[in-house]
MOPAC internal coordinates of N, CA, C and O (Angstrom, degrees):
PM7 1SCF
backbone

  N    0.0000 0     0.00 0     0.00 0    0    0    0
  C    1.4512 1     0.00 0     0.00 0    1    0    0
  C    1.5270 1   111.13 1     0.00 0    2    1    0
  O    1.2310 1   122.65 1   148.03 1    3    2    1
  N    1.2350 1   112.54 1   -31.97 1    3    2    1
  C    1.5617 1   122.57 1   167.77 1    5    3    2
  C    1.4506 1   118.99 1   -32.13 1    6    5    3
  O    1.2310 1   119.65 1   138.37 1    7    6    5
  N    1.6980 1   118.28 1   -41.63 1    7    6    5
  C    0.8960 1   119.10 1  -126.12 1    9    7    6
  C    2.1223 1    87.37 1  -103.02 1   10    9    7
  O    1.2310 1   128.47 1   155.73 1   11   10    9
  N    1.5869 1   101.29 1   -24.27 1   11   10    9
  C    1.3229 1   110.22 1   174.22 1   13   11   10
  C    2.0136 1   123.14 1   -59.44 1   14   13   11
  O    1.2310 1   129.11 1   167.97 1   15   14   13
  N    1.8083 1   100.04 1   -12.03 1   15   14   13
  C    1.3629 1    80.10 1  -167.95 1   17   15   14
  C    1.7814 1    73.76 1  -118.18 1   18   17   15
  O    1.2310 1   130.92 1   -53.05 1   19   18   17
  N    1.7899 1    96.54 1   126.95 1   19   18   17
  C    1.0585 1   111.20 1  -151.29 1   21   19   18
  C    2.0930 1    78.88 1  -133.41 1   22   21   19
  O    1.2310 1   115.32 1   -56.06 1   23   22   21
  N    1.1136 1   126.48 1   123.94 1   23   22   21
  C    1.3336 1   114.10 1  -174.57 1   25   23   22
  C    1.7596 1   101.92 1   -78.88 1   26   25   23
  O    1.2310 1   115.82 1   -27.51 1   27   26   25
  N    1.2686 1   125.54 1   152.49 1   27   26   25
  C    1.6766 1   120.75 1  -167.65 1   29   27   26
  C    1.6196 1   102.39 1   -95.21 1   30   29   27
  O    1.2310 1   126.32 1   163.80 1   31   30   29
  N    1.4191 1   105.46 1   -16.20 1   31   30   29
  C    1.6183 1   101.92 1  -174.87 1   33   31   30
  C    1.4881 1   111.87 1  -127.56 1   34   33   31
  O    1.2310 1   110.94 1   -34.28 1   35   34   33
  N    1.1783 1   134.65 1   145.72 1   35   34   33
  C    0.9984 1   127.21 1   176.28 1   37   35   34
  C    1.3969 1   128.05 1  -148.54 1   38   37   35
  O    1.2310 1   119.19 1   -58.09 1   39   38   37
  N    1.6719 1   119.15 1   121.91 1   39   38   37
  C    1.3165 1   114.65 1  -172.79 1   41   39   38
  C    1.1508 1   124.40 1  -119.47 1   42   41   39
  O    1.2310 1   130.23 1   -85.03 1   43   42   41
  N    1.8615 1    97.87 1    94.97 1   43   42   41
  C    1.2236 1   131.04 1  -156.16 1   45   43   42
  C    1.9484 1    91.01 1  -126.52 1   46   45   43
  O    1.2310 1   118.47 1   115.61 1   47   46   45
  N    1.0406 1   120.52 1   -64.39 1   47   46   45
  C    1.1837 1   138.73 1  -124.35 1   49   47   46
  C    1.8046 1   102.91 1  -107.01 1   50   49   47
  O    1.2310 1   128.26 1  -149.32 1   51   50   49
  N    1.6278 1   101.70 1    30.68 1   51   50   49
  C    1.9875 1   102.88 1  -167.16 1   53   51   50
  C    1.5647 1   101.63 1    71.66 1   54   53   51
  O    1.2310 1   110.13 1  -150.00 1   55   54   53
  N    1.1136 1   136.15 1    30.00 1   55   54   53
  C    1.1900 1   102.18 1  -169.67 1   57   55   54
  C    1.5804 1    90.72 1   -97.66 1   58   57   55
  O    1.2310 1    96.96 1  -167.93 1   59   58   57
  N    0.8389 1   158.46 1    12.07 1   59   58   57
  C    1.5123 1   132.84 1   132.68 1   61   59   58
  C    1.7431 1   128.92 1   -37.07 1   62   61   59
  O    1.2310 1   133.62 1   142.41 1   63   62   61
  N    1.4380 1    91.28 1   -37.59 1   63   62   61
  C    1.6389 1   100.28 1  -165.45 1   65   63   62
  C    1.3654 1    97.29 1   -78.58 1   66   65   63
  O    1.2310 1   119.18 1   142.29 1   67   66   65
  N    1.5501 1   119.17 1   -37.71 1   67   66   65
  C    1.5899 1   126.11 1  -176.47 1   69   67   66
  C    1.7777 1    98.70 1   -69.38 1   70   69   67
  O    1.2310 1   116.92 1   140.22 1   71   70   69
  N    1.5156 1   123.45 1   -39.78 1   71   70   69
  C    1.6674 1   102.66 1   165.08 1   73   71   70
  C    1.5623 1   107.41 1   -45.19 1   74   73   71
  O    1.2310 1   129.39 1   113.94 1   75   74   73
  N    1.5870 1    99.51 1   -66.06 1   75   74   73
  C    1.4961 1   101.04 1  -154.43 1   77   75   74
  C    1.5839 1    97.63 1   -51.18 1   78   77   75
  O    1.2310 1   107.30 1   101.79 1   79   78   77
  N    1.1231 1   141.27 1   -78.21 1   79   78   77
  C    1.7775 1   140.41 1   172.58 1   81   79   78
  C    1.9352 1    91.83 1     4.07 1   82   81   79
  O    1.2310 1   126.25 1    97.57 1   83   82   81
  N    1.3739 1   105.59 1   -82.43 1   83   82   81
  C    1.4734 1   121.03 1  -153.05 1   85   83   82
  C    1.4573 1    95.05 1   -48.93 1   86   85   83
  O    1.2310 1   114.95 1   129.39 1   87   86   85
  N    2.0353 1   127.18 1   -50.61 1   87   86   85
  C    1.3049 1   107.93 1  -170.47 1   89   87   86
  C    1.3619 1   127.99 1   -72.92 1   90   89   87
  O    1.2310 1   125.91 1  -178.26 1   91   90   89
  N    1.7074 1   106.24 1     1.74 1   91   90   89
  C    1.6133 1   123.75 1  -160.51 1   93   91   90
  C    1.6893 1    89.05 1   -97.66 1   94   93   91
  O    1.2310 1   112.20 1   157.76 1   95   94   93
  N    1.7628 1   132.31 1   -22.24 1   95   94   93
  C    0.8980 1   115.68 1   171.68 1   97   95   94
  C    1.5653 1   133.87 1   -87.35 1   98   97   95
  O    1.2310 1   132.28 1   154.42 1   99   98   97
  N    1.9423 1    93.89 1   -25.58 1   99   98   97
  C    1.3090 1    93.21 1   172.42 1  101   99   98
  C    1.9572 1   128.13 1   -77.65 1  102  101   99
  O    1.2310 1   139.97 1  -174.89 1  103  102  101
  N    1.4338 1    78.87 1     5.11 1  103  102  101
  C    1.9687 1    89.56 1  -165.96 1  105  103  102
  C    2.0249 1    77.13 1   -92.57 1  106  105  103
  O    1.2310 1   130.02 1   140.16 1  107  106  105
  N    0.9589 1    98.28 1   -39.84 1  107  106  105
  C    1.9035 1    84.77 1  -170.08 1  109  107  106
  C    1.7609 1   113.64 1   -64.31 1  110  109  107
  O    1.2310 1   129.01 1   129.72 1  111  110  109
  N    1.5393 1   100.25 1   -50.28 1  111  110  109
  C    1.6031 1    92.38 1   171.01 1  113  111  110
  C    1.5332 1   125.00 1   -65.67 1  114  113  111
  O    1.2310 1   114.35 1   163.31 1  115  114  113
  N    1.2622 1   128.31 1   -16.69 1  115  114  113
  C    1.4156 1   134.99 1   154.78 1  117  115  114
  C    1.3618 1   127.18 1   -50.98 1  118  117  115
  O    1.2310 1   137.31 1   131.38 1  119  118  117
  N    1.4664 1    84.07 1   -48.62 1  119  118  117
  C    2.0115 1    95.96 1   174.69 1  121  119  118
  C    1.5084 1   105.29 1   -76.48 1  122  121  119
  O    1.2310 1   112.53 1   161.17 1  123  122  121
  N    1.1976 1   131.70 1   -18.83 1  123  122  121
  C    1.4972 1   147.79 1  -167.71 1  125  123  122
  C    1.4450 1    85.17 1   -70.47 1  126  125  123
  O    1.2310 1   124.44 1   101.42 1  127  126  125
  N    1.5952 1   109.09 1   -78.58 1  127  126  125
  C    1.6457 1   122.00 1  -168.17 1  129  127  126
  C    1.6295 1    93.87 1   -39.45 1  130  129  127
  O    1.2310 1   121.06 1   116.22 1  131  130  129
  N    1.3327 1   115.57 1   -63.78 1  131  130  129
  C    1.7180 1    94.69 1  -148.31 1  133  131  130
  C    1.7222 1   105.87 1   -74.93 1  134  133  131
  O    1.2310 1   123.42 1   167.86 1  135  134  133
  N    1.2650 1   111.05 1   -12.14 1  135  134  133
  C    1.3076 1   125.55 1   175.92 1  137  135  134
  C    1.9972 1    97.15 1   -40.43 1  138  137  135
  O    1.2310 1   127.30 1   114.64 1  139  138  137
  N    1.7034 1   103.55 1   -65.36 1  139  138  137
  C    1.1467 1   108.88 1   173.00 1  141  139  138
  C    1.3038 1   144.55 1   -66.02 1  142  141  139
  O    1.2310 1   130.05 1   146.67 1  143  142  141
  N    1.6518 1    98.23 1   -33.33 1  143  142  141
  C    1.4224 1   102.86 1   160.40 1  145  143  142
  C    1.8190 1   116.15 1   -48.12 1  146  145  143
  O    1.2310 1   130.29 1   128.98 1  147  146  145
  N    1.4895 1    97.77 1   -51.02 1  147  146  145
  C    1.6754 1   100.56 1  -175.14 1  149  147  146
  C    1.9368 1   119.60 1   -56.54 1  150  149  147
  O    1.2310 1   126.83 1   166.50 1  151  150  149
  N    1.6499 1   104.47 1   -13.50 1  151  150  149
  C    1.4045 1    96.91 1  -151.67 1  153  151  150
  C    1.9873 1    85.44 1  -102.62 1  154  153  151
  O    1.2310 1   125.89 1  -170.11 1  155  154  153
  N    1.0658 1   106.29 1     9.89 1  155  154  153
  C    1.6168 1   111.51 1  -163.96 1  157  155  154
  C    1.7515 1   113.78 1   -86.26 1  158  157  155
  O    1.2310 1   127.45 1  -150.32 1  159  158  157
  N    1.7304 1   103.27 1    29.68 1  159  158  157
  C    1.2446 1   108.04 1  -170.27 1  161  159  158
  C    1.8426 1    95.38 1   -88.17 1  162  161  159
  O    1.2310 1   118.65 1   -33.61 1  163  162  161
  N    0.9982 1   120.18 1   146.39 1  163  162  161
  C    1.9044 1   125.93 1   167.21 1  165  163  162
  C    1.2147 1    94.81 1   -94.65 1  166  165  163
  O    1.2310 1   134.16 1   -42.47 1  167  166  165
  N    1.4281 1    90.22 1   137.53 1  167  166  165
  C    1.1817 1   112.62 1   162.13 1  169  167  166
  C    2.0778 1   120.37 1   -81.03 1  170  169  167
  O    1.2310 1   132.23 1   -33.23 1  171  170  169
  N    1.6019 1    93.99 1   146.77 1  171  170  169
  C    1.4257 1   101.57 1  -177.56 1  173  171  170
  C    1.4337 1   101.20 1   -88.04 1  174  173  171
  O    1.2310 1   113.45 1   -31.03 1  175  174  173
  N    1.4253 1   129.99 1   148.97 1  175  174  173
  C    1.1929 1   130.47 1   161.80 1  177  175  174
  C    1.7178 1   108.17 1  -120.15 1  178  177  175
  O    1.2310 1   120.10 1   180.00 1  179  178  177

């Protein structure tokens, strides 16, 4: 029965640094998006 409580996460393995990585990517593609949203002005000729 031991063998069922198996913990699902484990911070053994950097996985702090692999959060921090993951939140450093989703903050960049966010800033990416509005990057584009902002540049989406037409030009007048």
């Amino acid at each position: 029965m031991n063998n069922l409580i198996i913990p699902l996460y484990s911070h053994d393995n950097g996985s702090f640094i692999m959060i921090g990585v993951f939140a450093l990517v989703i903050v960049g593609l966010v800033g990416a998006i509005f990057l584009m949203m902002g540049s989406d002005k037409k030009k007048k000729d």
